[in-house]
N, C-alpha and C positions, 0 to 999 in steps of 0.2 A: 336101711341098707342101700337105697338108692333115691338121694333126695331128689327133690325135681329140680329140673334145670331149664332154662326159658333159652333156646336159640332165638337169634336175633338176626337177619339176614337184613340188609338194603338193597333193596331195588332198586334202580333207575336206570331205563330202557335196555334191561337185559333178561328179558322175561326166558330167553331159551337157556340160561346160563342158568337161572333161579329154579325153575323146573326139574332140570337134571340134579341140581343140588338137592331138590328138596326127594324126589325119587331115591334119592340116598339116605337121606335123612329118613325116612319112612322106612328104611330097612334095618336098622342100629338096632344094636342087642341091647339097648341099656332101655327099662318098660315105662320110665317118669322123665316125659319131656314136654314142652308148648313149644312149637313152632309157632316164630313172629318173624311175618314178612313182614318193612316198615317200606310203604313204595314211596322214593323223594320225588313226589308228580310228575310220575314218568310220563313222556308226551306222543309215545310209540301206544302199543295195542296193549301192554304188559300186563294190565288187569284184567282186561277179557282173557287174554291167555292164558294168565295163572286158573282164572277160575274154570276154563275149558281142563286144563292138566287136570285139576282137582275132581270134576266129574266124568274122567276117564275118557274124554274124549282126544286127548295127543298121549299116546304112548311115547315115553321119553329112550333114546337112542342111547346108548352109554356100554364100554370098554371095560367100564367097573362093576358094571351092576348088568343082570337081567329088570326088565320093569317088571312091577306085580302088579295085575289089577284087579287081587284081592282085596286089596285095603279101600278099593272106591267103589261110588264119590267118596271125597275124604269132604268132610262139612265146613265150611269156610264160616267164621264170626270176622264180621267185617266192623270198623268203625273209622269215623271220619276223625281226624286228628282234632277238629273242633271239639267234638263231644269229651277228651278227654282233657280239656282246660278248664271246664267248672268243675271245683270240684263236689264231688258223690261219694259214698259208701259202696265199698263192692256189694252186688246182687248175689248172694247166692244162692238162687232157687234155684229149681232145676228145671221149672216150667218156661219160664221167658228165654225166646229166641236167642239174644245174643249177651247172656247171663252168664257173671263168671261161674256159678254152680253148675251151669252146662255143660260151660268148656272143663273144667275139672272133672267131670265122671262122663266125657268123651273121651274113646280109646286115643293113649298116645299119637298112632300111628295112621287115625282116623279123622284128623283135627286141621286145621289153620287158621290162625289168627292174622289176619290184614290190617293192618292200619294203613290210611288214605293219608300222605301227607300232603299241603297247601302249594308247596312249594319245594326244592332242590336243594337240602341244608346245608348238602356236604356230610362227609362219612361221621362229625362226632356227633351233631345234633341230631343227624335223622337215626344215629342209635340210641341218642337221649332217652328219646320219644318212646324206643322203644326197650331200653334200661327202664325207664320208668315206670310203664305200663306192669311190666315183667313184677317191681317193687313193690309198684303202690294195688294192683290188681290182684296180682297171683302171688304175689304176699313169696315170690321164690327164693328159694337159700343160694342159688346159681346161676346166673345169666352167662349165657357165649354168643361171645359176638364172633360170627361165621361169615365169611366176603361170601356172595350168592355167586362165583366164578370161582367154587371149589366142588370138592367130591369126594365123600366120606369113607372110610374104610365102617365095618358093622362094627367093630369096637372102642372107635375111636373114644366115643363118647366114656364108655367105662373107663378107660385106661385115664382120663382126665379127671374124672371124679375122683378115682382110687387114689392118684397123686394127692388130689385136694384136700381130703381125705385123713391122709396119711398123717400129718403135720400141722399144729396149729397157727401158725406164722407161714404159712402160705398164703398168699392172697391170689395171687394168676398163675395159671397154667396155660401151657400152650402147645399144641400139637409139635411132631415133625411132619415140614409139611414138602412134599416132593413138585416138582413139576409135574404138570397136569400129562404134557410129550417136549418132553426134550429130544429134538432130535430121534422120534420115536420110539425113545424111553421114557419109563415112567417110577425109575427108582433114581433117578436123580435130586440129592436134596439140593430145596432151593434156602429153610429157611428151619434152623434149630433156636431161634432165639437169639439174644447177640448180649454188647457191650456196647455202655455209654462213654465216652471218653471227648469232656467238654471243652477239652484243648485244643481237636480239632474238627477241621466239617467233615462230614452232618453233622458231628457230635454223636452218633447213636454209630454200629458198624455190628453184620452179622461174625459169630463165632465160626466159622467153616471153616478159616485158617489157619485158629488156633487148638484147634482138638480134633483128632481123628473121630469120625462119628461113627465108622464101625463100631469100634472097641466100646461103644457105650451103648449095645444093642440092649434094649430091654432093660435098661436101668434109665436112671433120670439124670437132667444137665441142670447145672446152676448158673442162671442167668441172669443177667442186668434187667433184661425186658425180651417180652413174650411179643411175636405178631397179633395185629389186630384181626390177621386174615383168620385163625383159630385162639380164642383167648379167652379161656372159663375165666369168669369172676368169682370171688368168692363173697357173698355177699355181708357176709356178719362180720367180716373181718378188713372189709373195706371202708377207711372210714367217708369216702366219697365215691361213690358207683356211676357217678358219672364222666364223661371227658368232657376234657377241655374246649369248649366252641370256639375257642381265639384262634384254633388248627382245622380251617376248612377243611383239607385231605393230604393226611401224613403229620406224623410224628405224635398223635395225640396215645397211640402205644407205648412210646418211650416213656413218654412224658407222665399218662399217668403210674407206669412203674418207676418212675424215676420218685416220683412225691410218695410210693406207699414203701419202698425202700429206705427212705429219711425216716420215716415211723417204724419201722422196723419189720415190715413185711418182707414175703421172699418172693422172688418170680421163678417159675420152674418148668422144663421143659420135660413131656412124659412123654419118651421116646416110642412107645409102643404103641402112640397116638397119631395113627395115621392120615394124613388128608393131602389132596393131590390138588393142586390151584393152577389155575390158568391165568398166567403173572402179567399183569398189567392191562385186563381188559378194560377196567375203569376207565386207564391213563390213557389209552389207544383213543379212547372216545375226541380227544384233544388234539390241538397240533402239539409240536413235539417242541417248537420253538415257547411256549406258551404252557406246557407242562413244564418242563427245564425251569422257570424263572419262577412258576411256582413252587415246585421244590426249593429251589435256594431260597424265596420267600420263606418257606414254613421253617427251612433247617435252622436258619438265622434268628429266627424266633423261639424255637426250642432250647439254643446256645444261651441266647439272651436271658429266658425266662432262669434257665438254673444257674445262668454262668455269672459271677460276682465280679466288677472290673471289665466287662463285656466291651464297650465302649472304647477301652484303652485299648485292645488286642483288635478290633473289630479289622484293621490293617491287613494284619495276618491271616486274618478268615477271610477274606478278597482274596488273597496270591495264595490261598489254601484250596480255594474255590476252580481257580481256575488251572491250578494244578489236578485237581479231581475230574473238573471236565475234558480235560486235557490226555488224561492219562485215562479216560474213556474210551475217548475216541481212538486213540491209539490200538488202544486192545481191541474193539471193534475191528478197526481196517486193517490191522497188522496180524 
């Protein structure tokens, strides 16, 4: 009735963002979860942090949640991203410290799983790292990849499953995910899912425009592709559980629902699956002149990789380009 499901967050140097996420996370009504932080070698204090939140020593601040600290210490299994390249037999005792027999008959909401990454992979590898652990370790039927600059509602997580659930030719589901404060609201959608359309940039575009999202309260959307910011995997039904590494940051969500689409999978949006994100803190970390060239870097790569004839059109994705950016800044200043 309630398989397990491996969260997956990435860290890098946003240990107050991750903390409040995961404070959220610890309150969800759904009872089979493994929380995996994967930190891309944060250079800030982020691991002392996390591990101070886990032994109750920062009460986490939040508009969504009271903190509880009943569930602590929550017990941290730590591992270096080294030790999970030879490969091993999972452990399942119960007696060795950081044993997957451990972490399985540790209470859900009592747990965290760390992985120490080497280096700064970018969003699809340092969730590889931790897809995989999620696969090859905890043996899970569901991994969700969670942006550690969001904030959970207590049901979100069931309302994802149930979708998942529901349909065998589902492969991703994905939250409605609101602004975290818009303008000091917090029922603004930012993000139901979208459409790919390889004709022009980015290539991928969200659904907002085209569907009243009221009128679909509490029922599901049919989409092209789910965000990476909430995005259950289903794992028996994916025939690759990983993303694409050629997508340092951005578009590796389109892309892998764009390839399980060709196979015949569906992407779907479970409206009643609530999660409030704080949009663009990754990208803030950048200059903005230098974020900007990376996105049209990755868009043009994503076009490329599905688009047939690419090369002949690529003209057009230029004066497509600068029509987009163009027509940005407009709305911005005007």
């Amino acid at each position: 009735m309630h398989p397990e499901v491996a969260i997956i967050l990435l860290n890098w140097n946003g240990w107050q963002d991750t903390i409040e996420c995961l404070e959220s996370l610890y309150q969800i009504d759904y009872p089979s979860y493994n929380i995996i932080v994967v930190d891309n070698d944060s250079q800030d204090d982020s691991l002392k942090q996390i591990r101070n939140y886990c032994e109750g020593e920062i009460e986490v601040e939040s508009k969504y949640f009271h903190y509880n600290s009943l569930n602590k210490p929550v017990e941290i299994f730590e591992f270096e991203e080294g030790e999970l390249d030879s490969p091993h037999q999972p452990d399942f005792s119960i007696e060795e410290p950081n044993s997957i027999g451990r972490i399985k008959n540790t209470p859900s909401n009592g747990k965290l799983i760390l992985i120490k990454n080497q280096e700064n992979y970018g969003f699809a590898k340092g969730n590889n790292i931790g897809i995989k652990f999620a696969l090859e370790q905890l043996g899970s039927p569901y991994t969700l990849l969670l942006n550690n600059d969001t904030v959970v509602d207590r049901n979100f997580l069931q309302e994802l499953v149930k979708v998942a659930e529901s349909d065998d030719e589902i492969a991703l589901v994905g939250s409605k995910i609101y602004y975290y404060d818009f303008q000091g609201k917090d029922d603004e959608i930012w993000c139901v899912g979208g459409k790919i359309d390889l004709n022009h940039y980015p290539g991928h575009y969200a659904v907002l425009d085209d569907v009243d999202i009221s009128s679909y309260h509490g029922e599901t959307l049919n989409v092209d592709w789910v965000s990476g910011a909430a995005m259950l995997i289903k794992a028996d039904k994916v025939p690759y559980n990983y993303l694409d590494e050629d997508f340092f940051f951005g578009c590796e969500d389109a892309d892998l629902a764009l390839k399980l689409h060709e196979r015949g999978f569906k992407a779907i949006t479970a409206l009643d699956s609530i999660v409030w994100h704080k949009i663009g803190a990754s990208r803030k970390k950048g200059k903005i002149i230098n974020t900007t060239i990376s996105e049209i870097k990755t868009s043009l790569k994503f076009i490329k990789a599905h688009k047939k004839g690419y090369e002949r059109h690529l003209h057009i994705y230029y004066l497509q380009i600068i029509y987009f950016y163009l027509s940005a800044f407009f709305h911005r200043v005007f």
